[in-house]
VEXLODREN-609596 format. One record per atom (N, C-alpha, C): x, y, z; atom name; residue in one letter; residue number from 1. Coordinates in nm, 3 decimals, padded with zeros to 5 digits, always signed. Atoms other than C-alpha are relative to their C-alpha. Layout:
<atoms>
[[X,Y,Z],CA,a,NUM]
...
</atoms>
This chain:
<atoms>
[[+00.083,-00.117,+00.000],N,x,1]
[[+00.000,+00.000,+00.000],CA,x,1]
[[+00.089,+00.124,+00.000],C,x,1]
[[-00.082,-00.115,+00.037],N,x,2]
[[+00.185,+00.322,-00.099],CA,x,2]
[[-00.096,+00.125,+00.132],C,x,2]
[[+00.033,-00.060,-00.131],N,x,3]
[[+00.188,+00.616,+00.156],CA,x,3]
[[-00.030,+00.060,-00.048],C,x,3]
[[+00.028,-00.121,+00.104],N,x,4]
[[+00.007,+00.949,+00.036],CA,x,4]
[[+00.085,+00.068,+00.104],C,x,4]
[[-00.113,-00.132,+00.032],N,x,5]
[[+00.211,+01.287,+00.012],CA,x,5]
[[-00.087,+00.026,+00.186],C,x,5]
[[+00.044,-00.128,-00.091],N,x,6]
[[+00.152,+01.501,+00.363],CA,x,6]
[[-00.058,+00.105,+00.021],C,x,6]
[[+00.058,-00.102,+00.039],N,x,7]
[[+00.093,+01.757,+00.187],CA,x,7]
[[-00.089,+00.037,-00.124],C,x,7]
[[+00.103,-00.018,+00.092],N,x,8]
[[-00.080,+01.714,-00.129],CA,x,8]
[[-00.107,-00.125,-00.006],C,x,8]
[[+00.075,+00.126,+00.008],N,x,9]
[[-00.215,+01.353,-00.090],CA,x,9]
[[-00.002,-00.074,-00.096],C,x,9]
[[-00.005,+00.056,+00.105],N,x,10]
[[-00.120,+01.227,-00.384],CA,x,10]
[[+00.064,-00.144,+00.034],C,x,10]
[[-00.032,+00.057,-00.047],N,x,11]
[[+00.012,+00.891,-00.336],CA,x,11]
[[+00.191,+00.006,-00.078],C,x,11]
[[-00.202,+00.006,-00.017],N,x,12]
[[+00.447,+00.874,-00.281],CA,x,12]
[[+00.035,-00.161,-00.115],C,x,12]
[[-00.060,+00.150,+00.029],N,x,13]
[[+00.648,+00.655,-00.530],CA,x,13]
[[+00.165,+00.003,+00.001],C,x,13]
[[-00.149,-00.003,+00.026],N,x,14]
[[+00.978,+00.548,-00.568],CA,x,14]
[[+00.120,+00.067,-00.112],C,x,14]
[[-00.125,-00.100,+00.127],N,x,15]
[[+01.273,+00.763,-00.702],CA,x,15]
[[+00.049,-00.134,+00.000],C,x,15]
[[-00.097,+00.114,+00.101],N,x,16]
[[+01.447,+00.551,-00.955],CA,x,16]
[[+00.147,+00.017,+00.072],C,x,16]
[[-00.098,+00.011,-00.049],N,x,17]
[[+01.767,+00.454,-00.837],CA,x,17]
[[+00.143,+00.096,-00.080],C,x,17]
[[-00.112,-00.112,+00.080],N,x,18]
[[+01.948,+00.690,-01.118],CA,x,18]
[[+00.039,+00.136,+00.046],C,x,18]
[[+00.010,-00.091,-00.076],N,x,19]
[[+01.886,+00.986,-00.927],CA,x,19]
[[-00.012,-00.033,+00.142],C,x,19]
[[-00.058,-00.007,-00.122],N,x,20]
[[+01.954,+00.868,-00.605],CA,x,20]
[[+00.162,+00.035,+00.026],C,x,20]
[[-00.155,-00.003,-00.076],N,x,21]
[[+02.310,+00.925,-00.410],CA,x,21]
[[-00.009,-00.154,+00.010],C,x,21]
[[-00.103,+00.105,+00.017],N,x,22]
[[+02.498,+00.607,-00.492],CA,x,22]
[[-00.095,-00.122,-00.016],C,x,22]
[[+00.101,+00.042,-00.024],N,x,23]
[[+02.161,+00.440,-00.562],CA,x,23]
[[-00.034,-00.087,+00.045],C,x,23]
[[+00.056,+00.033,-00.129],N,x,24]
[[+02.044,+00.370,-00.230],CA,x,24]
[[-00.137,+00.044,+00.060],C,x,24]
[[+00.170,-00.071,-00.012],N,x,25]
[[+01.698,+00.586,-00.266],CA,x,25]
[[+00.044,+00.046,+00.112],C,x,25]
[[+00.031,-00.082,-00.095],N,x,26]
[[+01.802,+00.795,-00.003],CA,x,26]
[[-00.003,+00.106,-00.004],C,x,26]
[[+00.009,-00.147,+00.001],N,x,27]
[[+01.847,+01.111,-00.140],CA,x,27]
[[+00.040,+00.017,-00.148],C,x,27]
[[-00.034,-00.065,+00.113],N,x,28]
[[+01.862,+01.311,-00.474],CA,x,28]
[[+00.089,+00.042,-00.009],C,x,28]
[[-00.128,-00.019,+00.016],N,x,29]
[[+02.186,+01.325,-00.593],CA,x,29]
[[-00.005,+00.213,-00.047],C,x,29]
[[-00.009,-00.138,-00.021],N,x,30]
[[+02.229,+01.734,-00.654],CA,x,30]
[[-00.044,+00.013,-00.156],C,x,30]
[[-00.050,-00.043,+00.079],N,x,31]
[[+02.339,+01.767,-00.983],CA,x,31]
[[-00.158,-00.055,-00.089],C,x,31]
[[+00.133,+00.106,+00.058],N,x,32]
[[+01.990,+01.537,-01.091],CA,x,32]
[[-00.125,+00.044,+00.027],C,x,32]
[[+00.092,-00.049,-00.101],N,x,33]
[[+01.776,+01.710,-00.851],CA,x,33]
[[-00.115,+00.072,-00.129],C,x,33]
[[+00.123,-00.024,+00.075],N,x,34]
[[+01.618,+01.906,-01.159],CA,x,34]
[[-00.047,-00.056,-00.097],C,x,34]
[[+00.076,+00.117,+00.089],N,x,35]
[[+01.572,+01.652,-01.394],CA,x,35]
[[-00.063,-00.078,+00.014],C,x,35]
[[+00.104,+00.037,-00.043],N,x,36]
[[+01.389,+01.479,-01.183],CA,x,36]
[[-00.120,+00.054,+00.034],C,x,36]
[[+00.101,-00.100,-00.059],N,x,37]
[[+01.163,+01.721,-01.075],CA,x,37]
[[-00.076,+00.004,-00.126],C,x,37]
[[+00.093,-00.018,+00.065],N,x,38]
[[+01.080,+01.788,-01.445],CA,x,38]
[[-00.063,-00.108,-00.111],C,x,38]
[[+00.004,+00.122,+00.081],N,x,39]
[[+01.113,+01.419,-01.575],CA,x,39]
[[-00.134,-00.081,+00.052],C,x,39]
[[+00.125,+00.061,-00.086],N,x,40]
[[+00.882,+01.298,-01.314],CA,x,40]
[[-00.102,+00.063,+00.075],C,x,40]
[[+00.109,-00.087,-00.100],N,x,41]
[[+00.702,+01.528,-01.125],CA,x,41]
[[-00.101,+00.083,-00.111],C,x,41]
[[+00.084,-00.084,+00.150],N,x,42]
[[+00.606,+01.812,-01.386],CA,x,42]
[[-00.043,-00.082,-00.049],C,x,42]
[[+00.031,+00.050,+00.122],N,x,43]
[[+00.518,+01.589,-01.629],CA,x,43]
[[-00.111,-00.109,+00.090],C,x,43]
[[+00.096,+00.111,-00.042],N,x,44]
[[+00.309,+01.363,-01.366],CA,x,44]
[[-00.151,+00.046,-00.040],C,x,44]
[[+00.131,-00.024,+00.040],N,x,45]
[[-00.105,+01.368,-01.440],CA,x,45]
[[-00.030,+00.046,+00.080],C,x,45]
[[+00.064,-00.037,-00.134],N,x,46]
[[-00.148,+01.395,-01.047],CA,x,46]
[[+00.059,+00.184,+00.013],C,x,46]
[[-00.025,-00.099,-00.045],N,x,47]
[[+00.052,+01.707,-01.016],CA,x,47]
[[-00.105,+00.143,+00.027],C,x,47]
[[+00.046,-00.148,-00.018],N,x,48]
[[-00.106,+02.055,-00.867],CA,x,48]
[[+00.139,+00.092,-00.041],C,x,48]
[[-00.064,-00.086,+00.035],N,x,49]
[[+00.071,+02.325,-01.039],CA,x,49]
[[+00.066,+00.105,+00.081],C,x,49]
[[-00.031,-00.157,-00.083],N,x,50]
[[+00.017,+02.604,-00.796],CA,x,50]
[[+00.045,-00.072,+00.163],C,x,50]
[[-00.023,+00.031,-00.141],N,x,51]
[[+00.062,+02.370,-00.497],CA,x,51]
[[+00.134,-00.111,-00.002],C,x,51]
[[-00.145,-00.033,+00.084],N,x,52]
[[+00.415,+02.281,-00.664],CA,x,52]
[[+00.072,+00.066,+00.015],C,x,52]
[[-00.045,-00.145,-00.012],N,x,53]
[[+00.501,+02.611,-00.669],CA,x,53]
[[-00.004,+00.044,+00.099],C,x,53]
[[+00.008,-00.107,-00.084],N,x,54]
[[+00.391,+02.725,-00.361],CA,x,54]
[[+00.032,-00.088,+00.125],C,x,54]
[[-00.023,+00.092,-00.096],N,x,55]
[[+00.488,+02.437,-00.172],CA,x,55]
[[+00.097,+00.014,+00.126],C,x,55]
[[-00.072,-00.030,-00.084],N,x,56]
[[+00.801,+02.561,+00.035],CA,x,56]
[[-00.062,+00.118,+00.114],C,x,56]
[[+00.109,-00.148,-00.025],N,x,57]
[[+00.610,+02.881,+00.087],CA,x,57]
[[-00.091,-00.056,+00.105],C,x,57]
[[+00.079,+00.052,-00.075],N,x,58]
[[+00.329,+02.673,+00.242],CA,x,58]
[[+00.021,-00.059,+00.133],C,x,58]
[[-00.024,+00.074,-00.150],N,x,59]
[[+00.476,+02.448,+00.495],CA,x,59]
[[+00.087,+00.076,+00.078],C,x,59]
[[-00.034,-00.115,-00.115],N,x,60]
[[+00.660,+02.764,+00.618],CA,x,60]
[[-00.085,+00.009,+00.052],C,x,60]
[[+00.155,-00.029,-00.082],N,x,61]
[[+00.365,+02.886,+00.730],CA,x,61]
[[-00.101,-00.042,+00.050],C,x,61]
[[-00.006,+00.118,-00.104],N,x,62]
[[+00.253,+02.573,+00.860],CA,x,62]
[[+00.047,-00.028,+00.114],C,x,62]
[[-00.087,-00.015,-00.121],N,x,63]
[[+00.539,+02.551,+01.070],CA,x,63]
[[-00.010,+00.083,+00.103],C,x,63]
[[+00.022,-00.126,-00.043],N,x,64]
[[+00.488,+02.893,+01.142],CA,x,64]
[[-00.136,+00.048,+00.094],C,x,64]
[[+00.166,-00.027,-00.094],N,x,65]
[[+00.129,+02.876,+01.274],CA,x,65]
[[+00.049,-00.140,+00.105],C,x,65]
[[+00.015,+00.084,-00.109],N,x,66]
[[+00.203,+02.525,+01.485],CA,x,66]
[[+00.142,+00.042,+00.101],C,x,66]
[[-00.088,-00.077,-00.068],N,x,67]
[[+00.508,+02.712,+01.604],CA,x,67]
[[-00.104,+00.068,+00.105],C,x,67]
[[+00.115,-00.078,-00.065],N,x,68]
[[+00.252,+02.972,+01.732],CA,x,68]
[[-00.115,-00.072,+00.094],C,x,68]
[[+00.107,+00.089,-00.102],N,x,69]
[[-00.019,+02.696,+01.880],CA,x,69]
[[+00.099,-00.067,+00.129],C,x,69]
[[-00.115,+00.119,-00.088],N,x,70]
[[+00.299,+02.481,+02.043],CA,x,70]
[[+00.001,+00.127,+00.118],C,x,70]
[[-00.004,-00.109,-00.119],N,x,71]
[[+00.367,+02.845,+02.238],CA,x,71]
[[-00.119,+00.049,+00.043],C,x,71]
[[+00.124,+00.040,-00.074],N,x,72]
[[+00.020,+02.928,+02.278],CA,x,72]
[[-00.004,-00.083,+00.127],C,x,72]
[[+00.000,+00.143,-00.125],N,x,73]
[[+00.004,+02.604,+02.477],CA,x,73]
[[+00.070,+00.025,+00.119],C,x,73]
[[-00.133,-00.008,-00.101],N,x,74]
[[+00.325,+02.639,+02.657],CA,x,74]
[[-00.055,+00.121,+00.109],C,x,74]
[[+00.041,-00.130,-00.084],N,x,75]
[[+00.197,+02.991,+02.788],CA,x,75]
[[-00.139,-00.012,+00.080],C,x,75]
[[+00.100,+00.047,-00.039],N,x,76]
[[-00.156,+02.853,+02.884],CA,x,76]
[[+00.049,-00.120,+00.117],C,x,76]
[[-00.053,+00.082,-00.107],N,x,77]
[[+00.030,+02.569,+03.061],CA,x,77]
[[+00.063,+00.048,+00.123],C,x,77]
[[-00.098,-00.089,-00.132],N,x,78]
[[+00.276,+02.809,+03.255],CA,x,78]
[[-00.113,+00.045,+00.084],C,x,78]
[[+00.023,-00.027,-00.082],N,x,79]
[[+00.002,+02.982,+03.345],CA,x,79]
[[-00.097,-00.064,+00.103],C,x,79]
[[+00.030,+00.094,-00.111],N,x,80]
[[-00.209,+02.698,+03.479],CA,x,80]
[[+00.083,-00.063,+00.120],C,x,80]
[[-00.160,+00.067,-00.052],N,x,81]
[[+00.140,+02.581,+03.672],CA,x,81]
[[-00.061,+00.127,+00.115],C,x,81]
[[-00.045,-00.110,-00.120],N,x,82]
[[+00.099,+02.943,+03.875],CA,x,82]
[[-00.106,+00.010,+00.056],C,x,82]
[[+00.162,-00.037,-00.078],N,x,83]
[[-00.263,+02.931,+03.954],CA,x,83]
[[+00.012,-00.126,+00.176],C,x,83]
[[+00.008,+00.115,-00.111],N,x,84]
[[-00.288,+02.737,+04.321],CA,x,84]
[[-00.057,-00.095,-00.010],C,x,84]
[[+00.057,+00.192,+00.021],N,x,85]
[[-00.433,+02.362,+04.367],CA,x,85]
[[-00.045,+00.004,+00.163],C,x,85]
[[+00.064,+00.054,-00.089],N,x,86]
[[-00.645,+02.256,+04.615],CA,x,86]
[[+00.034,-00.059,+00.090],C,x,86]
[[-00.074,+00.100,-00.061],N,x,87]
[[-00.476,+02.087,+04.892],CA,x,87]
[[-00.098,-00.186,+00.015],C,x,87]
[[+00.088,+00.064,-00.089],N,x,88]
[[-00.780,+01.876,+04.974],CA,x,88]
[[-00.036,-00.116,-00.165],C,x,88]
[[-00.007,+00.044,+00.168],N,x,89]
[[-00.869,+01.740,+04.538],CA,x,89]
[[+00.062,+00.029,-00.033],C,x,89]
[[-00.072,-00.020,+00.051],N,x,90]
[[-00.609,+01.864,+04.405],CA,x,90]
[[-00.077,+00.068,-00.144],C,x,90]
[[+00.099,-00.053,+00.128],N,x,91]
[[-00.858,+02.072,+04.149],CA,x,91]
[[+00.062,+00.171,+00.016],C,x,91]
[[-00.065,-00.094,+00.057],N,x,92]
[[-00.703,+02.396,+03.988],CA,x,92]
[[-00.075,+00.131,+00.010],C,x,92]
[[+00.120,-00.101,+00.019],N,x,93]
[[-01.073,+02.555,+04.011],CA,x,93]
[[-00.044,+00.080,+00.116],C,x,93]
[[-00.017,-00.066,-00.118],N,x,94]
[[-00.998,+02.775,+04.313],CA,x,94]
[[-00.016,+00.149,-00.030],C,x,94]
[[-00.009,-00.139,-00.003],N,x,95]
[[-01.058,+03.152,+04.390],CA,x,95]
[[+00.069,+00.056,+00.140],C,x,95]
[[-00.061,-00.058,-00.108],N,x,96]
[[-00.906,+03.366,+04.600],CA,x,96]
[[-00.124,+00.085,+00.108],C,x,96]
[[+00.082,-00.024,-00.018],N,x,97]
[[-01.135,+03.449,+04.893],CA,x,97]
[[+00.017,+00.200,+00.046],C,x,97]
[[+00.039,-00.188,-00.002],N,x,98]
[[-01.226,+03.853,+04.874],CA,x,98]
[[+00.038,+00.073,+00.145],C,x,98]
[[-00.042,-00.058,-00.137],N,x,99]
[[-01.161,+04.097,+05.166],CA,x,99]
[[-00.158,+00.031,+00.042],C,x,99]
[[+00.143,-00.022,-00.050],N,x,100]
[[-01.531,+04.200,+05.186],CA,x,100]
[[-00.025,-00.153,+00.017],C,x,100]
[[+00.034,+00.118,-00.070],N,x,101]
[[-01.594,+03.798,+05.210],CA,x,101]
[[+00.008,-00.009,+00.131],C,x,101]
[[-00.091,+00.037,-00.139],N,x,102]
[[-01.387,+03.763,+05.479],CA,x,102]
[[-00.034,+00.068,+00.099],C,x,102]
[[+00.095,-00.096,-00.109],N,x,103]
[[-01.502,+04.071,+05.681],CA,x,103]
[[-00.176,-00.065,-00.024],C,x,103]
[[+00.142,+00.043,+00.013],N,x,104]
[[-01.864,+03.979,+05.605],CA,x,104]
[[-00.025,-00.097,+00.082],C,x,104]
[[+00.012,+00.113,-00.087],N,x,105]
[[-01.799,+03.631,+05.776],CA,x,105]
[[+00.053,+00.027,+00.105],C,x,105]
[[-00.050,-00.074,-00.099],N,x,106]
[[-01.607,+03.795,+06.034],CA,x,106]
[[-00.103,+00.015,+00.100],C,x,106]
[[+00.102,-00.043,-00.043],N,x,107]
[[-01.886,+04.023,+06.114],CA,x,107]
[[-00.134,-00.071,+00.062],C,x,107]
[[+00.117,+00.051,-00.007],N,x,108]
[[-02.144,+03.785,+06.120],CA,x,108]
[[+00.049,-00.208,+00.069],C,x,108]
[[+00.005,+00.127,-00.116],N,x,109]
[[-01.978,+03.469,+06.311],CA,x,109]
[[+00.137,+00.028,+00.116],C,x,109]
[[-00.122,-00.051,-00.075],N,x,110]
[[-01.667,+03.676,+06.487],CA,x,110]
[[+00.078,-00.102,-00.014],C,x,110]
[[-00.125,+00.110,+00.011],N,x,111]
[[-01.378,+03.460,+06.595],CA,x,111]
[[-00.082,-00.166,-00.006],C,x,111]
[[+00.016,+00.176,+00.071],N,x,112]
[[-01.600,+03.102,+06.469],CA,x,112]
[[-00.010,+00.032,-00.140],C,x,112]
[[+00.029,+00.033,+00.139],N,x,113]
[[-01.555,+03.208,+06.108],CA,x,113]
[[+00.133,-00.050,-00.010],C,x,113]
[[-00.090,+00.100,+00.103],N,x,114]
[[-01.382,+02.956,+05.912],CA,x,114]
[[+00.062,+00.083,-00.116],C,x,114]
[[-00.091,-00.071,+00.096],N,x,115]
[[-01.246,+03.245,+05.694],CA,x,115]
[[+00.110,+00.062,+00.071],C,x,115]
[[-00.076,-00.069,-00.079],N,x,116]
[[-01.025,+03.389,+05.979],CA,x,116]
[[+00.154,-00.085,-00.081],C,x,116]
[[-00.125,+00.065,+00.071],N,x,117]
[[-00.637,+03.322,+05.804],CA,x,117]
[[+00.012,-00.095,-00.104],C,x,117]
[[+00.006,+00.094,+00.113],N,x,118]
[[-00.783,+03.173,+05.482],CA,x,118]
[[+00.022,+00.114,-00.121],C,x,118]
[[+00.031,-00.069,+00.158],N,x,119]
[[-00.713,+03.276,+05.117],CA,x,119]
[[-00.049,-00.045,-00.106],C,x,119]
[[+00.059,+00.040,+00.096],N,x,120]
[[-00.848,+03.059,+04.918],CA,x,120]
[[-00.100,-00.085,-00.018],C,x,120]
[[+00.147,+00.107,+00.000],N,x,121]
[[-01.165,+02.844,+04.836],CA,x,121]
[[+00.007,-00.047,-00.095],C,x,121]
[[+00.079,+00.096,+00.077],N,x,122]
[[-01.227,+02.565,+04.628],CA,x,122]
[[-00.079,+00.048,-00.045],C,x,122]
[[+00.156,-00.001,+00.060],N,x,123]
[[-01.493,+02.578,+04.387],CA,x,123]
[[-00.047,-00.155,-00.057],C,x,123]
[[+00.035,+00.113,+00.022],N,x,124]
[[-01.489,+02.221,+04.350],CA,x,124]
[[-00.028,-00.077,+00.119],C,x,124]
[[+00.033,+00.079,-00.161],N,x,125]
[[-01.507,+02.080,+04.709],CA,x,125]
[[-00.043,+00.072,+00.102],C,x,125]
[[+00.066,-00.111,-00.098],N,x,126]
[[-01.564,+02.408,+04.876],CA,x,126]
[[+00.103,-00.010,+00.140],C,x,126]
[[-00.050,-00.015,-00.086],N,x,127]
[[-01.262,+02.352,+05.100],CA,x,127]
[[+00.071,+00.128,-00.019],C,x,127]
[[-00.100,-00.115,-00.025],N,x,128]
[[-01.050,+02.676,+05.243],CA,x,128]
[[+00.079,-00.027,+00.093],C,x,128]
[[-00.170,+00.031,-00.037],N,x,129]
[[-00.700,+02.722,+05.303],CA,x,129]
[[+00.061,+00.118,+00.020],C,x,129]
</atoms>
């Protein structure tokens, strides 16, 4: 079963062993490099013209955008890394508890509030820490 292209989908065949380096099919010898291109390629039925042509061009900018998602990520990851964790689940989905909270519960259970030297709350288990 032959592999298709990556990028155009056409299905991959074998360079002739005349245009390989020392023919071993591992690589296009230099000096051959365009006679193959227009012995076999150009001249194939499957070929896209403009996606041929624009082919180097393209998977720059391929690169270039999953470059951009890969850091994306990375920066979304860091900043999940700095957000606190739950001691109690270990769940990420925490807030920091407010100063009006804190006075509010204060006010309204004095020294038995459970917010006295807390900063943060769960929003998944509802424990504070």
């Amino acid at each position: 079963m032959e592999k298709p292209c990556d990028y155009c989908n056409n299905s991959l065949k074998i360079v002739p062993k005349e245009f390989t380096a020392s023919g071993l099919g591992t690589c296009l010898e230099d000096d051959l490099k365009q006679q193959f291109i227009d012995e076999y390629i150009k001249s194939s039925p499957e070929i896209d013209q403009y996606l041929f042509n624009h082919r180097d061009e393209d998977l720059f900018n391929r690169r270039m955008e999953n470059k951009a998602k890969l850091e994306h990520g990375k920066q979304i990851l860091e900043e999940q890394a700095r957000l606190p964790e739950c001691p109690t689940c270990h769940s990420r989905n925490v807030q920091p508890i407010s100063g009006i909270e804190r006075g509010a519960s204060i006010i309204g259970l004095g020294i038995f509030s459970k917010k006295i030297n807390k900063s943060y709350k769960c929003k998944h288990c509802g424990y504070t820490w």
